[in-house]
N, C-alpha and C positions, 0 to 999 in steps of 0.2 A: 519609552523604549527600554525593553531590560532582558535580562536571558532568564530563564526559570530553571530550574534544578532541582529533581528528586533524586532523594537519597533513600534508599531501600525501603518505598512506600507498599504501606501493604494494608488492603481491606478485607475483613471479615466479616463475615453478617452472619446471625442467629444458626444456632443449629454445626458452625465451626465450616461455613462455608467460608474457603477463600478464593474472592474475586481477582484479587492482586494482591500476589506474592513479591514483594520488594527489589521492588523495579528500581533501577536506576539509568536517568538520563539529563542530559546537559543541551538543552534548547537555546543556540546561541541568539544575541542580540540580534533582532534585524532577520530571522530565521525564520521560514516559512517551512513548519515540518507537520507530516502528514501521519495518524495512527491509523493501519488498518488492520485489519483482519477479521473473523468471523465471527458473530455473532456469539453474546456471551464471554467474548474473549478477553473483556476488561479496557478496552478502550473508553467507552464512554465514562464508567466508574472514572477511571485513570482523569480524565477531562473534567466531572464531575469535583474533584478533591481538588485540583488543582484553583478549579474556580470557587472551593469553600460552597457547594452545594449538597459534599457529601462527606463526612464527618472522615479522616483518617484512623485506623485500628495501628499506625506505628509509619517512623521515618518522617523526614522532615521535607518540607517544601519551602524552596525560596524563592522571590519574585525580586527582582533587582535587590539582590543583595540583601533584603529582607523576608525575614522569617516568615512564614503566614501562615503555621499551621493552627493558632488560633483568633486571626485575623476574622473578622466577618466578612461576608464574598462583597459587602459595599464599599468596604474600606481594601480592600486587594487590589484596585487599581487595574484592574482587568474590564473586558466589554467580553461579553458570551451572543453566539450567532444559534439561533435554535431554528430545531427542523420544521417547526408549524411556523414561524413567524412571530408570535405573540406578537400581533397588535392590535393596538385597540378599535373596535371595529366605528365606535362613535367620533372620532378623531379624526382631524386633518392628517395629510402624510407631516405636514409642521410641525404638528402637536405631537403628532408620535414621536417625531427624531427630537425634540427638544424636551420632553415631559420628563425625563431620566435629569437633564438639567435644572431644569424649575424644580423639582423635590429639593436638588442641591443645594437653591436662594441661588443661580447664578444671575448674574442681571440680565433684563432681558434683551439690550443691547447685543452682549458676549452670545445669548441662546442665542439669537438672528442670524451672528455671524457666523457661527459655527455652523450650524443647519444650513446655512445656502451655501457655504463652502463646500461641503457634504454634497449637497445635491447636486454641485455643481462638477466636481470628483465622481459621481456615477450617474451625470447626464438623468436628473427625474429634475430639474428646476422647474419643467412645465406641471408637473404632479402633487407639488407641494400643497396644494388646497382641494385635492381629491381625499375621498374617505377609502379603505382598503379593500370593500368590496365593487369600487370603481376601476383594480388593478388587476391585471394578469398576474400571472402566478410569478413571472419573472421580476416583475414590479414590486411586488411584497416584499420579496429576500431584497432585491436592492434597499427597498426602506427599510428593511432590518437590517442591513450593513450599512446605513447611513445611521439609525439610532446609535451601533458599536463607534463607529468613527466621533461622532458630533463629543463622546468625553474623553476621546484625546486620550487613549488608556496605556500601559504599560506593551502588557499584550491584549491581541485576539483569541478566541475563544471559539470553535465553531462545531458546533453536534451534529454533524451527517446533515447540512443545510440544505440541501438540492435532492434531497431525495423526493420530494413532494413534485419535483418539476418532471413534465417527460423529454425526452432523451436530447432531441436539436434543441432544449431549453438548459440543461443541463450542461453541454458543449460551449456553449454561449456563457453561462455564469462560471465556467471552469475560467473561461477565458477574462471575465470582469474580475474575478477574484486573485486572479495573476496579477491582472492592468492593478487594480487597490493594491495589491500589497509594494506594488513597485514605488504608486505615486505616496503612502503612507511612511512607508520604510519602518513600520513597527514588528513586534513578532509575533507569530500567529502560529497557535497550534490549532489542528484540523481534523477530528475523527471522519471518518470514512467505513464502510463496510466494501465499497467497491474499490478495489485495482487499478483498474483506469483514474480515476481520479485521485488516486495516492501517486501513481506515477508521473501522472500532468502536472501535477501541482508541486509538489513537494522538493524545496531544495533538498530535506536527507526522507526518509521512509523509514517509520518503527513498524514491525514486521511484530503484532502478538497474536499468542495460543494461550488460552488459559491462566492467563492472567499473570501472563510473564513474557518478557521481549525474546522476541526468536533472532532479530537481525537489525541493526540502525546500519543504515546507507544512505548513499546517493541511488537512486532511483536507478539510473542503469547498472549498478555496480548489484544489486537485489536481486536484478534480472537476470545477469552473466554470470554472479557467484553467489548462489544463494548458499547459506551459511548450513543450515540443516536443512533434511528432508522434509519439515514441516511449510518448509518458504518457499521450496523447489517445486513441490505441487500444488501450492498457495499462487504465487506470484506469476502470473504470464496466462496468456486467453492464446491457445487452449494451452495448458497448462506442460512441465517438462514430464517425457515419459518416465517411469522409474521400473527399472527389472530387478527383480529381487534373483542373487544368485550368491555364487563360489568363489574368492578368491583363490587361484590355484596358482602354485610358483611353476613357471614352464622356463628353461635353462636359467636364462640371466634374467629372466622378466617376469613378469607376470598374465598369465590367464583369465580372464572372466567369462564363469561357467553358468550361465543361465540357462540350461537344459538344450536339448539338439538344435534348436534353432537361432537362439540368443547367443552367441560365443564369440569372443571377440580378447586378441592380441591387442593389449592395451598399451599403450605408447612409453617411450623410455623414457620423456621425461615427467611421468606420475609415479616414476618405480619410486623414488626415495619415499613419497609422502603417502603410498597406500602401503607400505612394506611389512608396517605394523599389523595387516588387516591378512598376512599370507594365513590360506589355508582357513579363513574363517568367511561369515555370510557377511554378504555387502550388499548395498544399492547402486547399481550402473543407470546415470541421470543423463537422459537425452533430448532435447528440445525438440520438436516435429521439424524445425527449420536447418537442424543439424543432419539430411540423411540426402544421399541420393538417390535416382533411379538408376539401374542398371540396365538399359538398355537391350545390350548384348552381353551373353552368361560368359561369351568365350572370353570378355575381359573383366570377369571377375575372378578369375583363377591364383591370383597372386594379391586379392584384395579379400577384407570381410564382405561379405555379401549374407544375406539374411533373408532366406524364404517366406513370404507371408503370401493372404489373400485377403482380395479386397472386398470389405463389407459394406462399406458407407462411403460417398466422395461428396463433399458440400462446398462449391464454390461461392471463394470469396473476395472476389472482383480480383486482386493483383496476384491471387495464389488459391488452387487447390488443396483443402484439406482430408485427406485421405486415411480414414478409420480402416485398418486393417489388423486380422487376426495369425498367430504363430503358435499354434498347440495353444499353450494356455495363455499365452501373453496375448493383449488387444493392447493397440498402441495406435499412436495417430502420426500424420508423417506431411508437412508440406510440399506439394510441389507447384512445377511454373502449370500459368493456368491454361497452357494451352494443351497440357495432359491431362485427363480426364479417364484414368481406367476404366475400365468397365467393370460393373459389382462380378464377385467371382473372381475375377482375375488373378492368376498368379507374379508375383510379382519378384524380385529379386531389389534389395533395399542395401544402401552402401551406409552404413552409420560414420558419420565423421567424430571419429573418436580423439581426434585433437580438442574438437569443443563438448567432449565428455563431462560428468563427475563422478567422483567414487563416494560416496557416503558410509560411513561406517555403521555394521548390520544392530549393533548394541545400542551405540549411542546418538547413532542417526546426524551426526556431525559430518559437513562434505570435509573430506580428506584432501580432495587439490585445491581448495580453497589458499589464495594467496596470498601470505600474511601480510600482505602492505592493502589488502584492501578488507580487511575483517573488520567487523563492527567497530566506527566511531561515536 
């Protein structure tokens, strides 16, 4: 058990490409934390160095209080969970989760017991003397997180492992991978490229773009305060609306001016924290689940209310989700599912601009972001 710690790591490959620009973070002991984002983004590099698979261009890394930036990844005291599995296809599932141990000289008493303890921690005791292509696909990643468990490591290690599974397979090892980290109590870093499983899993969420951290949180706190623009339409299926528009000072307040249809009296208490952004371009962030319907017009007269029509409606069992167009904004809008516009329709849409954000137009940083919950 140990915490890991990078200190302004940063990779560069050939040509002055950098993958990872000097990141910093603090993965506490006993910490089940999750890297997502998209493709290229420097997750897996980031994962890669940490386990000494991928040479560091600068900054240091430490593994329980130990340096390791020129450790070799055998002596790191780490286990790594890979996305094909690697095992050996001529092998017992035994042989597999102990062969990492016999390299070691451990006696083969200690391999024994560690391997059925392992198997017995993710329920394959009956599989033990099967070969890997005797198993379903769920079976394999378990004996590949039975081989990481059986050396007893510092942390875990784990490179987008379920991707190979389909989807009722994948829901199931989100959930095995919870149960292990409870019954283990080690720490575990986990890349991801999907959402869903950064948010399932993950006691905090590293949110990168480009090979640099956009957001460290708690999983709901990513969701309600996404830190920049980049997280805000990253983070959340289907994703937060974003209208690009005006900061305009109207007496004691402020206006947001996104063209005839977009316009909206924005709440007193976001004046202090957008105040900076008067008069300049901004981003007004809206979830689909943040809007009402408007029923009747004659009680929108003293509220926002926001013209659109209905292009797409795709139900999804406990909510409709409703693609609708405003001049040039297309925007998506939840509702209960026992409304079901019909395509065309004109609609009238109430934005609850209490659970707004303002993001600033330059630097794309949310503005009512609440400093007691900004990146840990």
């Amino acid at each position: 058990m140990a915490e890991v710690l990078l200190h302004n790591i940063t990779k560069i490959y050939p040509g002055d490409v950098k993958a990872v620009d000097r990141i910093n973070l603090h993965v506490r002991d006993r910490e089940l934390i999750v890297l997502v984002g998209p493709s290229g983004c420097g997750k897996s590099t980031t994962l890669r160095m940490i386990a000494g698979l991928e040479e560091i261009s600068g900054g240091t890394i430490t593994i329980g209080n130990r340096r390791v930036n020129d450790v070799p990844p055998k002596d790191r005291d780490i286990a790594m969970v890979f996305q094909n599995y690697a095992l050996y296809p001529h092998m017992t599932v035994y042989n597999n989760m102990g062969f990492g141990l016999k390299l070691r000289k451990f006696k083969r008493a200690e391999i024994k017991r560690r391997v059925h303890a392992a198997a017995e921690i993710l329920g394959i005791t009956e599989l033990l003397d099967r070969r890997p292509k005797a198993l379903s696909g769920g079976q394999r990643q378990r004996v590949a997180m039975g081989r990481a468990i059986v050396r007893e490591p510092a942390a875990f290690l784990f490179d987008e492992p379920l991707s190979n599974l389909d989807a009722k397979m994948r829901v199931e090892m989100r959930k095995e991978i919870i149960r292990q980290h409870k019954k283990v109590k080690t720490t575990m870093i986990y890349v991801t490229h999907d959402q869903v499983e950064a948010m399932t899993l993950g006691d905090r969420v590293v949110v990168m773009r480009d090979g640099i951290i956009e957001q460290v949180a708690e999983p709901l706190t990513v969701y309600n305060y996404p830190e920049t623009l980049f997280v805000a339409r990253f983070i959340g299926t289907p994703p937060m609306n974003i209208f690009p528009g005006m900061l305009e000072p109207d007496g004691n307040g402020f206006f947001f001016n996104g063209g005839e249809c977009i316009r909206a009296l924005l709440p007193e208490e976001m004046h202090d924290a957008i105040s900076s952004c008067a008069g300049k371009k901004v981003y007004l962030g809206i979830r689909p689940k943040a809007f009402e319907l408007i029923e009747d017009a004659s009680n929108s007269k003293n509220s926002t209310a926001w013209p659109a029509k209905v292009e797409l409606t795709e139900t999804l069992g406990d909510e409709v989700l409703v693609h609708v167009a405003s001049d040039e904004h297309r925007y998506q809008v939840s509702l209960d599912p026992h409304t079901r516009p019909d395509l065309d329709r004109e609609l009238l849409l109430k934005p609850l601009l209490s659970r707004a954000h303002i993001f600033d137009g330059e630097t794309e940083k949310n503005l009512t972001m609440p400093v007691a919950v900004k990146s840990t």
